[in-house]
ROSE-4610 file (N, C-alpha, C; in Angstrom, 1 decimal, always signed):
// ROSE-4610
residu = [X/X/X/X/X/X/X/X/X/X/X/X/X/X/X/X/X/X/X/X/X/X/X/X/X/X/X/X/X/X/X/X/X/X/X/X/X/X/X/X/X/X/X/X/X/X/X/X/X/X/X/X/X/X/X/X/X/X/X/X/X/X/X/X/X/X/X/X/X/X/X/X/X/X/X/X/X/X/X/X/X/X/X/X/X/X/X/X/X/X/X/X/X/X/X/X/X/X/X/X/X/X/X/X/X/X/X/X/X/X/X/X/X/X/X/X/X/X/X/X/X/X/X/X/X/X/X/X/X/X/X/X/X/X/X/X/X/X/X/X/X/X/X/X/X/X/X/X/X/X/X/X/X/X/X/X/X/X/X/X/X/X/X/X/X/X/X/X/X/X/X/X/X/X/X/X/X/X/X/X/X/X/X/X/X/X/X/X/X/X/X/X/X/X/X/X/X/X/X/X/X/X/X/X/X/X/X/X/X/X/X/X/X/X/X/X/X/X/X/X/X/X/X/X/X/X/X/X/X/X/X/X/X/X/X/X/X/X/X/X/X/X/X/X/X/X/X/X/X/X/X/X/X/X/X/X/X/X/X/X/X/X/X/X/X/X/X/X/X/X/X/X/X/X/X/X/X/X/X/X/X/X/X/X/X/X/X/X/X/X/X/X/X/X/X/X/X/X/X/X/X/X/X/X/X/X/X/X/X/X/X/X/X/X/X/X/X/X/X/X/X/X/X/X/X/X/X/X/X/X/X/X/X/X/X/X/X/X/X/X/X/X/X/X/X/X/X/X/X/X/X/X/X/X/X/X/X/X/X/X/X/X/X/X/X/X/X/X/X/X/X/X/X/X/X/X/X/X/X/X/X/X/X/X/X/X/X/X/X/X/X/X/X/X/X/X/X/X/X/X/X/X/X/X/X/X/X/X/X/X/X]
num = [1/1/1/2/2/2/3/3/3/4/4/4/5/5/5/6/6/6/7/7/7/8/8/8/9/9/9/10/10/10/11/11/11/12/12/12/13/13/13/14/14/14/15/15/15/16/16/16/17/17/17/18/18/18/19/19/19/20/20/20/21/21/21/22/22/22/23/23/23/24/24/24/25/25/25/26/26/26/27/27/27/28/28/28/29/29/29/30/30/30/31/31/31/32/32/32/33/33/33/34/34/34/35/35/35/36/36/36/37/37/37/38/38/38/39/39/39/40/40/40/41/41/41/42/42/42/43/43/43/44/44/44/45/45/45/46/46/46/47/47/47/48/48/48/49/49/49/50/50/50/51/51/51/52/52/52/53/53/53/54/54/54/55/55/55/56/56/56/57/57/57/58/58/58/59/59/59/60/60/60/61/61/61/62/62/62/63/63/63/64/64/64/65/65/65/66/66/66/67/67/67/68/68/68/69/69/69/70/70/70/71/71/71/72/72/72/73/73/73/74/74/74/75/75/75/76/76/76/77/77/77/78/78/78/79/79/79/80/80/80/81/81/81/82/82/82/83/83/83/84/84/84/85/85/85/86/86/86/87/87/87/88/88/88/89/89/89/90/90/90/91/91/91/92/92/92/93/93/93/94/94/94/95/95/95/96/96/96/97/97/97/98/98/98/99/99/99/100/100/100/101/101/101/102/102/102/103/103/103/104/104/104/105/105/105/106/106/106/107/107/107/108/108/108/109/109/109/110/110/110/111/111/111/112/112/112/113/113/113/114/114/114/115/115/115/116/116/116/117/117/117/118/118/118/119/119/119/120/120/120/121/121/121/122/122/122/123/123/123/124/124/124/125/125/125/126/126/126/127/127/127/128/128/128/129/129/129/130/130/130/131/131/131/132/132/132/133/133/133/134/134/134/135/135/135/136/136/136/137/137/137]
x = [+6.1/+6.9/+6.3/+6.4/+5.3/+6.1/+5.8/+6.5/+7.2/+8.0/+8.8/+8.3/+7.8/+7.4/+8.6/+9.0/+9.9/+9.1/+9.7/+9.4/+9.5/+7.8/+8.0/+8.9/+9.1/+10.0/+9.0/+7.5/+7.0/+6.9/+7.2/+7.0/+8.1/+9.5/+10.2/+9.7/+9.1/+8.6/+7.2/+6.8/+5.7/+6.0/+6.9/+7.5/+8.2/+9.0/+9.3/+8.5/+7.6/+6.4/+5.5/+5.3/+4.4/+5.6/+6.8/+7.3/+7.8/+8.1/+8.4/+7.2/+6.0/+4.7/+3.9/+3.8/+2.8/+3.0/+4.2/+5.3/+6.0/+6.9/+8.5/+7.4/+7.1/+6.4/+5.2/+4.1/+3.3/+3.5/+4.7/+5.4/+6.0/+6.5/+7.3/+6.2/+5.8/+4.5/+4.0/+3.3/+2.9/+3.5/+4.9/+5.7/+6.1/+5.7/+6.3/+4.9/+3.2/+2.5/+2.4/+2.6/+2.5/+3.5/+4.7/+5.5/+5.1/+4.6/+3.6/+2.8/+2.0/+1.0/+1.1/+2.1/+2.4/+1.5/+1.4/+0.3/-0.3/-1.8/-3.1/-3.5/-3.3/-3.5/-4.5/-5.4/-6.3/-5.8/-5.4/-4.8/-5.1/-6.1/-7.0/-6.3/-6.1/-6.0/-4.1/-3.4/-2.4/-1.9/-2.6/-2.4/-2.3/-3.4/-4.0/-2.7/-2.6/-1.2/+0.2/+0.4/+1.6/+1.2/+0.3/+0.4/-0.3/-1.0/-1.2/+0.2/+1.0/+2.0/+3.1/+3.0/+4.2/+4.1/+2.3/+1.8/+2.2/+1.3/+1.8/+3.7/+4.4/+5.8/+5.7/+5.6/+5.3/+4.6/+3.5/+2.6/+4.0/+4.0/+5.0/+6.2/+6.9/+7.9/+7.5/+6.1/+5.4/+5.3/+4.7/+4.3/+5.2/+7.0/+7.9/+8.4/+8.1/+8.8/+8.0/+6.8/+6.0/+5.3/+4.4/+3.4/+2.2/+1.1/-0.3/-0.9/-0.7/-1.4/-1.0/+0.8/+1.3/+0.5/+0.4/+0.0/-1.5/-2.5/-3.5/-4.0/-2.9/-2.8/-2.1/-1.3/-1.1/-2.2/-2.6/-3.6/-4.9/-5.0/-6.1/-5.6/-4.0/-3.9/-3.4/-2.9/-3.0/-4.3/-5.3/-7.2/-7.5/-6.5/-7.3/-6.4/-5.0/-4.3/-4.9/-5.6/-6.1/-7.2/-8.0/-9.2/-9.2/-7.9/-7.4/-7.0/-6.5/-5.9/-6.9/-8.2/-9.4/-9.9/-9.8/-10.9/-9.9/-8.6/-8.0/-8.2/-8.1/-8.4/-9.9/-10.6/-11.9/-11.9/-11.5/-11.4/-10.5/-9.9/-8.8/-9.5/-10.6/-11.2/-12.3/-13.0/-14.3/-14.1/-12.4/-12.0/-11.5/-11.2/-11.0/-11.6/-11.2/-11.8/-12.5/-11.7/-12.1/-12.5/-13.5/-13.9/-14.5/-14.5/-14.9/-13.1/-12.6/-11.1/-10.1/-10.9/-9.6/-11.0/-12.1/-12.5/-12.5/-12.0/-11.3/-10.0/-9.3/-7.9/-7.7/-8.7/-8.8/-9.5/-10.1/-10.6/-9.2/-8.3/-7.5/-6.0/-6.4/-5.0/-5.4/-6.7/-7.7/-6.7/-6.4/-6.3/-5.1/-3.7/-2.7/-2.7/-3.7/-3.9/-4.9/-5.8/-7.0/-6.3/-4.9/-3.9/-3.5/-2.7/-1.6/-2.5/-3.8/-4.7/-4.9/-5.4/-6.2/-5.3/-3.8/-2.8/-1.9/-1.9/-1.5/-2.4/-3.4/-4.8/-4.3/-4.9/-4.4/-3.4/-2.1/-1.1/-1.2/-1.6/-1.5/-2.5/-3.6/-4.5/-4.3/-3.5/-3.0/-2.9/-3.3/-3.4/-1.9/-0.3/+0.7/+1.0/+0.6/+1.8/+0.8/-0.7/-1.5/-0.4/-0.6/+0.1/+1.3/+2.0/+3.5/+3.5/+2.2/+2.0/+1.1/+1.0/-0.1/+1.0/+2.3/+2.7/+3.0/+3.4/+3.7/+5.2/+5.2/+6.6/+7.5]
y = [+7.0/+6.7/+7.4/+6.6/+6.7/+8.3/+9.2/+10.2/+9.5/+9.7/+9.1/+10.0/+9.3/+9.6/+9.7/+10.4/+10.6/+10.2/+9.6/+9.4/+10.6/+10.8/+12.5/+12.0/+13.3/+13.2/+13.1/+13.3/+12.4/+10.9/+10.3/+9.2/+8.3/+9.3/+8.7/+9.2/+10.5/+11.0/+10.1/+9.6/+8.7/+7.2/+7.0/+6.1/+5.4/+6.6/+6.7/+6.5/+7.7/+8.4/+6.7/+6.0/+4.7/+3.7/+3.5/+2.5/+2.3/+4.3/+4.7/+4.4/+5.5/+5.6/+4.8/+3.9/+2.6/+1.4/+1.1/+0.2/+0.1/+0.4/+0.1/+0.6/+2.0/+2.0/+1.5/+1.2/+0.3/-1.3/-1.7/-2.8/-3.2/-1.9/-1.7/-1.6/-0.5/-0.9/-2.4/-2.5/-4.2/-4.9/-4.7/-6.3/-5.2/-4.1/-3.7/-3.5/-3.6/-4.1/-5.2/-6.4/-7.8/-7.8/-7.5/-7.4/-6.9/-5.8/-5.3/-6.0/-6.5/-6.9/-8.5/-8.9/-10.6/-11.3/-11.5/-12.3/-12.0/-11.2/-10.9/-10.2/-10.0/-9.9/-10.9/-10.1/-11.2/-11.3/-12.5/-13.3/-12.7/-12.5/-11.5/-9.7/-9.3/-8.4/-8.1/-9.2/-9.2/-9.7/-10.5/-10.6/-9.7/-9.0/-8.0/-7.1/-6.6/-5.7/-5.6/-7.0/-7.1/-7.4/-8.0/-8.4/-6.9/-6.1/-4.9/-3.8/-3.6/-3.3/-3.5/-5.2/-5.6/-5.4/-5.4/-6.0/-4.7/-3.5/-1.6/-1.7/-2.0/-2.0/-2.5/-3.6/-4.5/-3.6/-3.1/-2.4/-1.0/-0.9/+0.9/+0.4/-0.5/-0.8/-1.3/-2.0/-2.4/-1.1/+0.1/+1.1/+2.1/+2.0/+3.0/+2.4/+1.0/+0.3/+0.8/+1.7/+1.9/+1.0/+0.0/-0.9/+0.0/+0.7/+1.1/+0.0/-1.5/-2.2/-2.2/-1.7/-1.3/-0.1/+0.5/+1.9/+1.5/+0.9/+1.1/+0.1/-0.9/-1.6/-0.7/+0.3/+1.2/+1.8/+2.3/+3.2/+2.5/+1.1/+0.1/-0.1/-0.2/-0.6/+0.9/+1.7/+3.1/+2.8/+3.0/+3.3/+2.5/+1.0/-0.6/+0.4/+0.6/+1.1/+2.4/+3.6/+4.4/+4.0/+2.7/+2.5/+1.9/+1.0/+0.3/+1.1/+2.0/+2.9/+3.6/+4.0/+4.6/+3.7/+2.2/+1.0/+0.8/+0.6/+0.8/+1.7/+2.8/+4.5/+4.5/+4.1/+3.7/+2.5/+1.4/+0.3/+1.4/+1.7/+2.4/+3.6/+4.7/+5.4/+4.5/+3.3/+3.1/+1.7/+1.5/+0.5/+1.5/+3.3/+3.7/+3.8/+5.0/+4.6/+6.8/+6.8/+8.7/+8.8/+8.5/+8.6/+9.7/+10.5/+12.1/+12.9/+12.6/+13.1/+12.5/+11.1/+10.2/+10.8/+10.9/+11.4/+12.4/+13.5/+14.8/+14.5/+13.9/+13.4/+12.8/+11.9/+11.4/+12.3/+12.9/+14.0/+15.0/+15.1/+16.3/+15.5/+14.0/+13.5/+12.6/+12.5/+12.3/+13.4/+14.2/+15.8/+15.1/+14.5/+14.2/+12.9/+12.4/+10.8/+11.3/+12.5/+12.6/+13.7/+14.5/+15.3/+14.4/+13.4/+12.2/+11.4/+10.7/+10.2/+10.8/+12.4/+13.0/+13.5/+13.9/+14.4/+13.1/+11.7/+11.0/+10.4/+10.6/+9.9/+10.7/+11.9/+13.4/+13.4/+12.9/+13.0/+11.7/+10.9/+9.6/+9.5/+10.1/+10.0/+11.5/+12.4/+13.4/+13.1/+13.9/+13.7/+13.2/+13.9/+13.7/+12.1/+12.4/+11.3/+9.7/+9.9/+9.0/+8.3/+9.3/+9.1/+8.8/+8.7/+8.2/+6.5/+6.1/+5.1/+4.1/+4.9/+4.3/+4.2/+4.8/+4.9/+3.7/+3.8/+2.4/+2.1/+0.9/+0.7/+0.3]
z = [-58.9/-57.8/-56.5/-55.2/-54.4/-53.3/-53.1/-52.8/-51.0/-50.5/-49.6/-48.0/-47.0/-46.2/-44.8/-44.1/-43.4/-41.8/-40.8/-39.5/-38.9/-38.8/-37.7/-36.3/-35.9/-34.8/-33.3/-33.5/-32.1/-32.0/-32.8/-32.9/-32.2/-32.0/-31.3/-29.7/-29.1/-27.9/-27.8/-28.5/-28.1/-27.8/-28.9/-28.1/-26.3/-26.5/-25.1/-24.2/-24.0/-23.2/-22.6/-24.0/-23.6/-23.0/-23.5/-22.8/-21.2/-21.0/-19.5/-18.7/-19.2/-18.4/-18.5/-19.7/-19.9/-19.6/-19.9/-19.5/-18.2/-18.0/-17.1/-15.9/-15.6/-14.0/-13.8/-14.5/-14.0/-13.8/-14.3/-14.0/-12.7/-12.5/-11.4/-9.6/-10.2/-8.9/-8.9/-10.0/-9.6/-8.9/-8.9/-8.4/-7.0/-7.0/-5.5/-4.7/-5.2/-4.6/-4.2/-5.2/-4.8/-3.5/-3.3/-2.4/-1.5/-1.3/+0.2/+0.6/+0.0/+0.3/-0.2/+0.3/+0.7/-0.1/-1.4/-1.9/-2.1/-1.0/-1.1/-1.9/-3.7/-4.3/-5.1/-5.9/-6.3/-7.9/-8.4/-9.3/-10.6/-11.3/-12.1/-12.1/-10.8/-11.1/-11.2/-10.5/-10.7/-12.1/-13.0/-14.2/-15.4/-15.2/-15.8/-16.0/-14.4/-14.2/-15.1/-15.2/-15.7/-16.9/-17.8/-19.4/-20.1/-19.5/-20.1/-20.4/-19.4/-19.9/-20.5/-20.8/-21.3/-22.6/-22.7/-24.4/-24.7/-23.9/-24.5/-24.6/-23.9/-24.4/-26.3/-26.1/-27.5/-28.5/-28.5/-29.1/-29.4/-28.4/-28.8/-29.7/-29.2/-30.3/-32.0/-32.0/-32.9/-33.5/-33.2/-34.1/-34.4/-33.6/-33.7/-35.3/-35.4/-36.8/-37.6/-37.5/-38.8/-39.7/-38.4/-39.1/-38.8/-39.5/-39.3/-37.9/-38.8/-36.9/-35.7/-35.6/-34.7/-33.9/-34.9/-34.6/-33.9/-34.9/-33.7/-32.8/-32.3/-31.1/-30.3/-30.7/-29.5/-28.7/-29.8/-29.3/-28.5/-29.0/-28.3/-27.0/-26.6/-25.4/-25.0/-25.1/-24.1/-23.7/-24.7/-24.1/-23.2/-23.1/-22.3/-20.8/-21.0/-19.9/-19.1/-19.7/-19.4/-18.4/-18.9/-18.4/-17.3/-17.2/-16.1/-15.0/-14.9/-14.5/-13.8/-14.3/-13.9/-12.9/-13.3/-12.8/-11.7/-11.2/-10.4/-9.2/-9.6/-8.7/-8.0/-8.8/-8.2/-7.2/-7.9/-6.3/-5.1/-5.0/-4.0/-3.7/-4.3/-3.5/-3.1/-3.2/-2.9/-2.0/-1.4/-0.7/+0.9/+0.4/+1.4/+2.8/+3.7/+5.1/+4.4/+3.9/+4.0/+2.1/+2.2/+0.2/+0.1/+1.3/+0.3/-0.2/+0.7/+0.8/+0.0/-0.5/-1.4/-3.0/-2.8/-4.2/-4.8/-3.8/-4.2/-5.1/-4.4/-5.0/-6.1/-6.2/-7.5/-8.8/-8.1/-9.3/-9.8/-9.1/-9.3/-9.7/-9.5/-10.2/-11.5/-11.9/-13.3/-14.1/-13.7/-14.8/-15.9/-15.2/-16.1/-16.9/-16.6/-17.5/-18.5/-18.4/-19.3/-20.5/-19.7/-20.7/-21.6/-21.2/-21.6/-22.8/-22.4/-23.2/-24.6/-23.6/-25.3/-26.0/-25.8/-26.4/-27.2/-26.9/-27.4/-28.6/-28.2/-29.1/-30.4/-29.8/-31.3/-32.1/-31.4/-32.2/-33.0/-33.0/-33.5/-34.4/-34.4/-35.3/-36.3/-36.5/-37.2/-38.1/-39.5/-40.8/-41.1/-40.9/-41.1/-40.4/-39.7/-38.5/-39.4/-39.4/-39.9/-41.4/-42.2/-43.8/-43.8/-42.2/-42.7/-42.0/-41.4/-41.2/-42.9/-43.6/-44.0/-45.7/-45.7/-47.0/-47.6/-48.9/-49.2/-48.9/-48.7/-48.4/-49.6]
C-alpha cells in the first residue's frame, strides 16, 4: 500500500501568491492601461496581457488540485509571465524620454520578480512538495 502523501502547506501560499500577483493585478492594470490610453494599444500586446494571466490563474488552480501537469504548466507560465514582465519593462525603459534614470529603476525593481521567480521555481521543484505531486492516487 502506497504510503499517503499529505498537501504541504505552501502549496496553498503558492497558490495564492500566483492567482493575486500572476493573475488578478496584471489583469487589472491591462484593462486600466487600455483605458488610459484610449485604444492605442497594439492588439498583440493587449492579448497577450490578458490570456497569460487568466491561463496562470487556471494553471494555479490546476496544480493546487494536485495534478503533476498542473504543476508544471505553473511553472511554464510563471517563467512565460516573468519573461513578459521583463519584455514589457524594457519596451517602457527603451520607449522613455530619460533611459539612463528609467534603467536604474529598472535594475532595482528586477530585484522582487527575480526573488518571487527563483523562490517559487525552488519550492516547486523540492524533493517533498515534487513527491506529493507525483503520488499515486
Amino acid at each position: 500500500m502506497a504510503k499517503r502523501v499529505d498537501r504541504p502547506i505552501g502549496i496553498y501560499v503558492v497558490t495564492i501568491l500566483v492567482i493575486i500577483s500572476n493573475g488578478i493585478f496584471p489583469l487589472l492594470m491591462t484593462l486600466d492601461a487600455i483605458r488610459s490610453n484610449e485604444g492605442k494599444v497594439s492588439f498583440t500586446i493587449v492579448f497577450i496581457s490578458l490570456m497569460l494571466p487568466t491561463f496562470s490563474i487556471a494553471a494555479a488552480i490546476w496544480a493546487f488540485m494536485g495534478d503533476n501537469e498542473g504543476r508544471i504548466s505553473l511553472l511554464a507560465l510563471v517563467s512565460l509571465n516573468f519573461l513578459w514582465w521583463v519584455f514589457l519593462s524594457v519596451l517602457s525603459v527603451a520607449n522613455s524620454e530619460n533611459e539612463a534614470l528609467d534603467g536604474a529603476l529598472f535594475l532595482v525593481q528586477m530585484i522582487r520578480p527575480v526573488v518571487f521567480f527563483a523562490l517559487f521555481w525552488w519550492y516547486l521543484t523540492k524533493k517533498d512538495v515534487v513527491a506529493y505531486y507525483k503520488r499515486d492516487l
